[in-house]
N, C-alpha and C positions, 0 to 999 in steps of 0.2 A: 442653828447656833453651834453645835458640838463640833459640825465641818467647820463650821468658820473657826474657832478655837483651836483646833487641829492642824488647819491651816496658818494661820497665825504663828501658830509655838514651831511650825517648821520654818517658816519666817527668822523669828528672833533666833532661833536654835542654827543658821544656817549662814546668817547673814554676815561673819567673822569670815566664813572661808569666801564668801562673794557668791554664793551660790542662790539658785531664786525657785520658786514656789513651779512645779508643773504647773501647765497651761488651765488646767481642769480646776487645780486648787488655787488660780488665780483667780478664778471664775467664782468662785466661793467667795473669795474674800472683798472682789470687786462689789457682787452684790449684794452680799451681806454689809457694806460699809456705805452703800448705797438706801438699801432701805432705812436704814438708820439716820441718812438725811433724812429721808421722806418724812420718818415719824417724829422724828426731834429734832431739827434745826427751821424744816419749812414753816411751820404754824407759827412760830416766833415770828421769824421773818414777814411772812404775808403781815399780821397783825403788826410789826413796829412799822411798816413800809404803806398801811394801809391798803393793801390789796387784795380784795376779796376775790377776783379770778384772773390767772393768770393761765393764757393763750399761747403755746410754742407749736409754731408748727414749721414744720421740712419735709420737701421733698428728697426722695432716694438719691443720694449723691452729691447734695446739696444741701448738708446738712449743717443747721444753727448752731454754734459754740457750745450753748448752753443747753441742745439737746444730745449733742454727743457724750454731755457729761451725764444723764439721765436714763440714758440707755442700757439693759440687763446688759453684760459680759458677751452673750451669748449674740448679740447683735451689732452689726461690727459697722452698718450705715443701718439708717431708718428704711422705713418699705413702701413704695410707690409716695403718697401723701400719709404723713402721719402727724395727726395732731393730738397734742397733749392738753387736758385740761385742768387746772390745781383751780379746787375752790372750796374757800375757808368758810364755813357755816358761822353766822356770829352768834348766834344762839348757843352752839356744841362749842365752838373753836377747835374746830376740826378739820380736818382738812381733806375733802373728797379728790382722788385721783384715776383720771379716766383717760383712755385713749380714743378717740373718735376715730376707731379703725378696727378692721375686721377679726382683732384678736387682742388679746391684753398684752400689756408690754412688758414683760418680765411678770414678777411675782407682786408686785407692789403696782401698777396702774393696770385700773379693769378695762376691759372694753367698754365701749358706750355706744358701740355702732348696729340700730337695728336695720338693716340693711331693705329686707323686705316695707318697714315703714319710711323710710327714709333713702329711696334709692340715691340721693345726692348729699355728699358727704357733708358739704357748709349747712345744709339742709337739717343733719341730724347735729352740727355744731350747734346751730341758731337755736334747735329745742333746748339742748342744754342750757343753753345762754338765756331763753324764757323762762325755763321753769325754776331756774336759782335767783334771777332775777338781780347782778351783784348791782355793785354800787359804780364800781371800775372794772374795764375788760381789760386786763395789761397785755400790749403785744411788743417782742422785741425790738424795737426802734430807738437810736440812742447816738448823738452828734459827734459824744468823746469818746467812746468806748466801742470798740467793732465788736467787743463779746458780746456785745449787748444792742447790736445791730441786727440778727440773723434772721430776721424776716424778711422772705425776697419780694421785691416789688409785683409779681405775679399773685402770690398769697395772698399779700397787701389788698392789693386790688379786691380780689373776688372776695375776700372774706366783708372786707367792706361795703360790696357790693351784696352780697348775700345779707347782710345785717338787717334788721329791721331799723327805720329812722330814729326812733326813741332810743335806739343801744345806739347808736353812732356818738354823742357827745358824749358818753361814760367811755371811750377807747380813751387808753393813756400809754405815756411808755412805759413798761416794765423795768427801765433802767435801775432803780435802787433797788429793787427786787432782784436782778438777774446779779448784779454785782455782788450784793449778801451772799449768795445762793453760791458762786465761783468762788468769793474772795474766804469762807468763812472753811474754818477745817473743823472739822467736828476730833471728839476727844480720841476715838476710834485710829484717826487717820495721824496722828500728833503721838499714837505708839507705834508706829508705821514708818514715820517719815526720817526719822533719828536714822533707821536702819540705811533710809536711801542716798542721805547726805551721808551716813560714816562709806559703804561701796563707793561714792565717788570721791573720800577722800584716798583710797586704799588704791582705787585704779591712777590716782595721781602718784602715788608714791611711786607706785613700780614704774608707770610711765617715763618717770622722771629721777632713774636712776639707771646702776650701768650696767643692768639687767636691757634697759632696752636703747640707752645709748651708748656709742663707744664714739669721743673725741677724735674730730679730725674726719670720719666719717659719714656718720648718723647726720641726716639732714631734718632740719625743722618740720617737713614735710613727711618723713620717713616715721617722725615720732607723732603727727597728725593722724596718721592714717593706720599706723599703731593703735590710738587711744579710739578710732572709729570701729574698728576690728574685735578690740580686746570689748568696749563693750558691747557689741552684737554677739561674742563668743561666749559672755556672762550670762546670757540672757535679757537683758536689758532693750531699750530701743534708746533713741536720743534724739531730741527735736532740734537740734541744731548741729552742724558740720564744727567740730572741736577747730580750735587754733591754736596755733605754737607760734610766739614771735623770740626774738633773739633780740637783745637790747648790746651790744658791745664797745668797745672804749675807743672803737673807729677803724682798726685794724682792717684795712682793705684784702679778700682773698678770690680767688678766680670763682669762686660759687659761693657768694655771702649766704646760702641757707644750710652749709652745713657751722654742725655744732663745734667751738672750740674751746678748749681752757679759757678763762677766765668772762666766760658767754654768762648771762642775766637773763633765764628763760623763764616764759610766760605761759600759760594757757588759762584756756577758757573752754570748758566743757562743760555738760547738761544729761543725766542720763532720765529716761522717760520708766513706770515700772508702776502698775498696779493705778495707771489712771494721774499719777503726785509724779511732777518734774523738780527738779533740781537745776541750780548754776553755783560753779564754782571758779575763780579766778586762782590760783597761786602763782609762785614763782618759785625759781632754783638758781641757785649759783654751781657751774664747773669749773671745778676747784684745779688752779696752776699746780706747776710742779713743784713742792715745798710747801704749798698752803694747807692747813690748816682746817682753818675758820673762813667766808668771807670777810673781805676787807672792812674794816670797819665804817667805811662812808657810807658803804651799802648798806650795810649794818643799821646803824643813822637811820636811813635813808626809809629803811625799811621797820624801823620803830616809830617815824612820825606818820604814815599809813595805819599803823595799828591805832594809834592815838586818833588818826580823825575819824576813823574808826568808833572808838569810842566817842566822839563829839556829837559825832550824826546821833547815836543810838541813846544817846541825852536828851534828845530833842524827840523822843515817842511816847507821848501823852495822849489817851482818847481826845479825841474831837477835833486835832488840830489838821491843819491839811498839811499835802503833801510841801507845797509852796512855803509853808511856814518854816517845816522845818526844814527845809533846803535851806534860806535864806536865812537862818540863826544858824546851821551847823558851818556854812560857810564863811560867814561873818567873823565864828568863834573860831575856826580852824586858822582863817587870816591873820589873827589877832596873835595867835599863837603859833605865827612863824610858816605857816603849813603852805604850801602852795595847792590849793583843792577844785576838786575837779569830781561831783557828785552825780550819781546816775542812779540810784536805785529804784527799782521796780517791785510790786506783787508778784509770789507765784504760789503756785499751787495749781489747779487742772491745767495751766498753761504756762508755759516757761517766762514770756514777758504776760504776767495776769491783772484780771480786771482787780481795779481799788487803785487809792491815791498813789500818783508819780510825784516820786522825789527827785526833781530835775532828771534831766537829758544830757548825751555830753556835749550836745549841742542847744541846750536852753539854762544856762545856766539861773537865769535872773527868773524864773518861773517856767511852768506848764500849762498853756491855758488850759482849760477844762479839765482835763484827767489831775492835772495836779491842785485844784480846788478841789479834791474829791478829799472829805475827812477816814480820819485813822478810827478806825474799830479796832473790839478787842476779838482774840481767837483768830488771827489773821498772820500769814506768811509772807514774808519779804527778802529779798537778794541785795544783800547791805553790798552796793556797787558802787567802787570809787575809784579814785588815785590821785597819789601824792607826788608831784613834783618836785626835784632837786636837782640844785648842779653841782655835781663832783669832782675833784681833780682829775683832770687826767681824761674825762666823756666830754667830748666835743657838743652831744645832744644830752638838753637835760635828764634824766635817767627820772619815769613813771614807775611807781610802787602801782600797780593795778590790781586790788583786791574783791574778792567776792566773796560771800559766805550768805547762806541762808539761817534766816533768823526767826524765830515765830514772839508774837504779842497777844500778852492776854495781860488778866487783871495783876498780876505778879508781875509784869513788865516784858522786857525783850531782852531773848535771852538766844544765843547761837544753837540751832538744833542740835549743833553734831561740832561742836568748837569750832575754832577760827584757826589760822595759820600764824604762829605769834613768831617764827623762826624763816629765815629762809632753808629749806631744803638744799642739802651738800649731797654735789654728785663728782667723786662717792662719797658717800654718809655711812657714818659709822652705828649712827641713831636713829629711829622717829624726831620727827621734830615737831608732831603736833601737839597745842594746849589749848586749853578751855578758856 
């Protein structure tokens, strides 16, 4: 605990200049935030979800979503066949954690493999699976959700092959178990994540200033592979290849990807750090010669995105699914003028993560299955959207494309690390971020 603490306060104490935790003291905090699931979020879980055992297993390099999130720091794939077994005692409400494999798995799953009685591994599964005797054997299998698919049809097979007949109609999927388990952050991880949303706002700024563009030059691409660079040079990692698009008033040049005065630039970037990913959207205006301010259409343009903004985030009340409130934020956004256009996702151990889809930018009128899935509380989202408008002067309608990660709990939904209520001037004379 005192490492972890330690590690931690160099976190928050660091995390202004962008700088991040050595690898070691990552390793601390990874699994110190780790066993803290094990003891206080899973027994909830199993007992609201009814699940008295829950089965993950992977082989080496083919490893299940949701066991790379359970893995100590210090193991970076699973090792030959590894299987994990969670079972809640109903009598204790406890929750025994074993690995049916020839060593324990970090500090928190014991082995359970006696090798000498049990030379065949499903063999020493199957005793466990006797002598607890659950009610449900949950194994990863799930139609909507691939996190919660990561049992391979090989495993499949033999483990149900190895079962005894009498445990074969107690298999169930683990799906609302494994989604709890992904979608839900514990309190640990919600002092943590503030810090990884505010570095990806800070790599946007400079990104997106004349620190690293110079008009006339600087290609959209040049400032792509900048923001891939500058966060591998942070320490960071990123699950996804950043983008820069250039929105303009039509103005035809021999290389439309470089950047020019009066450009409307976009990205889309994700940095990965302690296990928690991030997405963020903003945009920037380069400012003509004599300008100011951005114009004020843009301006506009760029206050009814924050507004639908706020509409979506009206519509997060426990229990409602994702579909629901697609289809009233869009409805209200219409009503009031908005041209909308809704996408938001889960995240948290995964950049697009398991829990309810709020529309696609290609399903607008619903998601079947994942966007039936209901809103819990303690749960992280990438409020992802845009607003269309047509402005004088832009041949194509000009997309407000915003992102911000948002967390929900019983106090409501509230921006991790603030939203972008300003377009960014390049140059700028100021921050432009607000809460």
């Amino acid at each position: 605990m005192k490492k972890f603490l330690f590690a931690l306060s160099l976190l928050l104490a660091t995390a202004s200049q962008a700088q991040v935790l050595s690898v070691g003291d990552q390793a601390v905090v990874i699994n110190d935030l780790l066993a803290d699931r094990f003891d206080n979020l899973l027994p909830g879980m199993m007992e609201k979800t009814g699940i008295d055992m829950w089965v993950v297993v992977s082989r080496e390099y083919n490893e299940d979503p949701v066991m790379k999130t359970m893995l100590p720091a210090e193991w970076l794939n699973a090792r030959r066949r590894t299987i994990l077994v969670f079972y809640r005692d109903p009598k204790t409400q406890k929750v025994e954690k074993l690995a049916v494999a020839r060593y324990a798995v970090g500090k928190s799953i014991t082995a359970a493999w006696d090798t000498a009685k049990f030379p065949e591994q499903w063999d020493a599964l199957v005793d466990i699976i006797k002598t607890r005797n659950p009610d449900k054997i949950a194994l990863n299998t799930s139609h909507n959700f691939g996190h919660a698919d990561g049992i391979d049809h090989t495993d499949y097979i033999e483990l149900l092959q190895a079962l005894p007949a009498n445990f074969k109609p107690r298999v169930v999927s683990a799906e609302p178990l494994a989604i709890r388990w992904l979608e839900t952050r514990s309190e640990r991880e919600m002092q943590i994540y503030p810090q990884l949303v505010n570095a990806t706002h800070k790599i946007i700024e400079e990104g997106f200033s004349e620190r690293v563009i110079t008009p006339g030059i600087t290609t959209a691409d040049d400032v792509v592979w900048w923001f891939r660079q500058k966060i591998r040079d942070l320490g960071y990692d990123t699950w996804f290849h950043p983008s820069v698009e250039i929105q303009r008033q039509g103005r035809s040049l021999a290389n439309p990807d470089v950047i020019i005065a009066g450009d409307l630039l976009h990205v889309d970037i994700g940095i990965t750090y302690l296990r928690l990913n991030t997405d963020v959207q903003q945009h920037a205006y380069v400012l003509k010669p004599g300008e100011t301010t951005a114009p004020a259409a843009l301006t506009q343009a760029f206050a009814q995105a924050n507004k639908l903004q706020d509409i979506l985030l009206a519509q997060f009340k426990e229990g409602r699914s994702g579909n629901q409130m697609l289809g009233a934020a869009l409805k209200q956004g219409r009503a009031d003028g908005i041209t909308p256009t809704i996408y938001t996702h889960p995240i948290g151990y995964h950049g697009h993560a398991a829990g309810p889809a709020i529309g696609m930018w290609d399903k607008q009128d619903g998601v079947p299955g994942s966007g039936d899935e209901k809103l819990r509380y303690r749960t992280a989202y990438s409020i992802e959207l845009n607003a269309a408008a047509t402005l004088p002067g832009w041949k194509e309608p000009v997309r407000i494309m915003l992102e911000e990660d948002a967390y929900f709990d019983e106090t409501g939904i509230r921006y991790i690390n603030g939203r972008q209520k300003q377009l960014l001037l390049l140059p700028r004379p100021a921050p432009s971020m607000g809460n």
